[in-house]
C-alpha positions as CSV (number, residue, x, y, z in Angstrom):
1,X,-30.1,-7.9,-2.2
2,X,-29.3,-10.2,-5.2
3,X,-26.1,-10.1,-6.6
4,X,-26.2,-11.2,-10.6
5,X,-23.3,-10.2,-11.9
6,X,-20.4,-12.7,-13.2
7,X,-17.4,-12.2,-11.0
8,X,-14.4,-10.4,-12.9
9,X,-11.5,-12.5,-14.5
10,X,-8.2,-12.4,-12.8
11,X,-6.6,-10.2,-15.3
12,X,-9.3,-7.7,-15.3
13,X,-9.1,-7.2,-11.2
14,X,-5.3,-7.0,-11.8
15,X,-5.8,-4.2,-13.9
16,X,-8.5,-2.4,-11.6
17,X,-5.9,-2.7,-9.0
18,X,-2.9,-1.0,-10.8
19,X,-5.2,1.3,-12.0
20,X,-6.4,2.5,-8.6
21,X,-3.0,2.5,-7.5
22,X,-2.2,4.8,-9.8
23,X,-5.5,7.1,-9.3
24,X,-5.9,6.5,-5.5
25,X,-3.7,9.3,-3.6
26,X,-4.6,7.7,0.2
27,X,-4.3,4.0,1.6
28,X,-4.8,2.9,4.8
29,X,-1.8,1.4,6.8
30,X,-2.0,-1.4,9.0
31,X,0.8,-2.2,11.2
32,X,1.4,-4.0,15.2
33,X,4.3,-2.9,17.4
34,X,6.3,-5.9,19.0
35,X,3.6,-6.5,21.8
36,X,1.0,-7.2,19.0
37,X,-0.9,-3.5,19.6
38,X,-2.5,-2.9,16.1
39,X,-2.4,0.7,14.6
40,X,-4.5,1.3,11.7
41,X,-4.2,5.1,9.7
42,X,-4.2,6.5,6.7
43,X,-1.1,7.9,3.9
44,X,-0.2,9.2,0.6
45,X,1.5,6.9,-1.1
46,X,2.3,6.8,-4.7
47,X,2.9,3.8,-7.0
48,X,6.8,3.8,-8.2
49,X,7.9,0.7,-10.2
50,X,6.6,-2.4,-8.2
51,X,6.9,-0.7,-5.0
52,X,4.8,1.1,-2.4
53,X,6.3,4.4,-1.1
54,X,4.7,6.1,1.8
55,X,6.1,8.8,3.8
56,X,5.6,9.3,8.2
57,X,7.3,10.5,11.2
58,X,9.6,7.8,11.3
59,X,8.6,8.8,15.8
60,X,4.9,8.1,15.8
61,X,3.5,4.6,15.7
62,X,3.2,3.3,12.2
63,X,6.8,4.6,11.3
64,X,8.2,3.1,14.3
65,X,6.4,0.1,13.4
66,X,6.9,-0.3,10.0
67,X,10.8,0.2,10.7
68,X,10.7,-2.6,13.5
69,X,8.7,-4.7,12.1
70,X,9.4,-4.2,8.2
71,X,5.8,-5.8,7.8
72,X,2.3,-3.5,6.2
73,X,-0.9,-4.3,5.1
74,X,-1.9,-1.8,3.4
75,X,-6.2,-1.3,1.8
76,X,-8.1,0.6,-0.2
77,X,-11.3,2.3,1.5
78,X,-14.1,0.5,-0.1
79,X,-15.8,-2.5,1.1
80,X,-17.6,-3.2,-1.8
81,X,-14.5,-3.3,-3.7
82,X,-11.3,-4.6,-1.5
83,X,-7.7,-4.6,-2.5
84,X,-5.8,-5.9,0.3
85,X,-1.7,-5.8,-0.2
86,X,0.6,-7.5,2.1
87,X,4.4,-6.1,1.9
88,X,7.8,-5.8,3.1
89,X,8.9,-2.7,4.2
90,X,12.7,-1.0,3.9
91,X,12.5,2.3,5.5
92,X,14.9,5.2,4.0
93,X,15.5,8.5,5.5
94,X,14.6,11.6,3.9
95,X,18.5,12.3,3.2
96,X,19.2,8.1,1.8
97,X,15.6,8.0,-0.7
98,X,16.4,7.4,-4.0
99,X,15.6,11.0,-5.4
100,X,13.5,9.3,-8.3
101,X,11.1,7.8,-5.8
102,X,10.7,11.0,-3.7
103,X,10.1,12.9,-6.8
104,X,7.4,10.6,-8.4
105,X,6.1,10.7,-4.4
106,X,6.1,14.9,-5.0
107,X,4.8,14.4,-8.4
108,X,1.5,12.6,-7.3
109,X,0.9,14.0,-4.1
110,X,2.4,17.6,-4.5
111,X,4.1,17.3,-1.3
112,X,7.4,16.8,-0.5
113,X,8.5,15.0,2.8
114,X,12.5,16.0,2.0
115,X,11.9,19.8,2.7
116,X,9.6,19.7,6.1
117,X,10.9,21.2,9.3
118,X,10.0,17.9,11.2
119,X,11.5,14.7,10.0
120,X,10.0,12.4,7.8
121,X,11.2,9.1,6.6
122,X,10.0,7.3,3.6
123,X,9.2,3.1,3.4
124,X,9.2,1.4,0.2
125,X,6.9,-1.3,0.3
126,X,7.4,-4.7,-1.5
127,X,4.3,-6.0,-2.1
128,X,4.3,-9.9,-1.2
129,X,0.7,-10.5,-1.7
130,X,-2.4,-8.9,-3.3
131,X,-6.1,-9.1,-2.9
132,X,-9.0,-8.1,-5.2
133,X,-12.6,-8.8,-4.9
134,X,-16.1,-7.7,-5.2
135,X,-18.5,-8.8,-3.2
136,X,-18.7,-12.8,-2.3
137,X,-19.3,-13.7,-5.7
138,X,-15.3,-12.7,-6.5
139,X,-13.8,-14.6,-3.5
140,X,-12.8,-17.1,-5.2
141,X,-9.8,-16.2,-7.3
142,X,-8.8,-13.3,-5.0
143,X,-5.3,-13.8,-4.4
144,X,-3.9,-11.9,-7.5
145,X,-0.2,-11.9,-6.0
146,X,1.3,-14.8,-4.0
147,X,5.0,-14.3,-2.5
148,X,5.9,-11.1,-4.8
149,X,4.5,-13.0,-7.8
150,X,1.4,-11.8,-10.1
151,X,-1.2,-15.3,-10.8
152,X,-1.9,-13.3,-13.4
């Protein structure tokens, strides 16, 4: 296979990537427990300000995880089109989340975490680092976001 297209600008991948956070509803979560153990799944999420809000059992793995570790990776599905997002995590219980970020969570995914028999906690993720490329033709240039600042 023969790749011949021109790799994307910067600000264009920037703009793919806020754009498929806002149209994406699942992302996959990447977290390690203290001994290193990786646990890789998949979660709503939704896009509110400049953050990252997902919503788990705060008992299975990746909640206990990202509350002890306050570390994600977090990636789009594609292979052929990779957004990798490093992030800090702050994890908030389903009685302490700001109301405007569980309701723009509702809004997008039509469910609400607050209002489920079992507990769920929410994490607001900080992105620190972003990702974007095509194919190896767009490696160069991939890092779009460097310590929780846009290149671009």
């Amino acid at each position: 296979m023969e790749i011949t297209d021109s790799p994307r600008a910067m600000e264009a991948r920037k703009q793919d990537v806020l754009a498929r956070l806002e149209r994406e509803i699942d992302i996959w979560v990447a977290t390690s427990d203290a001994e290193g153990v990786p646990c890789l799944v998949p979660l709503w999420f939704v896009r509110y300000g400049e953050d990252l809000w997902l919503s788990t059992r705060p008992g299975n793995p990746t909640g206990r995880n990202m509350r002890e570790g306050a570390k994600v990776r977090l990636a789009f599905g594609d292979t052929r089109d990779v957004v990798l997002i490093d992030g800090d995590v702050e994890t908030f219980t389903a009685r302490d989340v700001p109301e405007a970020a569980a309701e723009a969570f509702l809004g997008k995914t039509g469910w609400d975490p607050r209002t489920s028999r079992a507990p769920y906690d929410f994490y607001r993720v900080r992105p620190r680092m972003v990702q974007a490329w095509c194919e190896a033709r767009e490696l160069p240039g991939r890092y779009l976001m460097r310590d929780g600042v846009w290149a671009v």
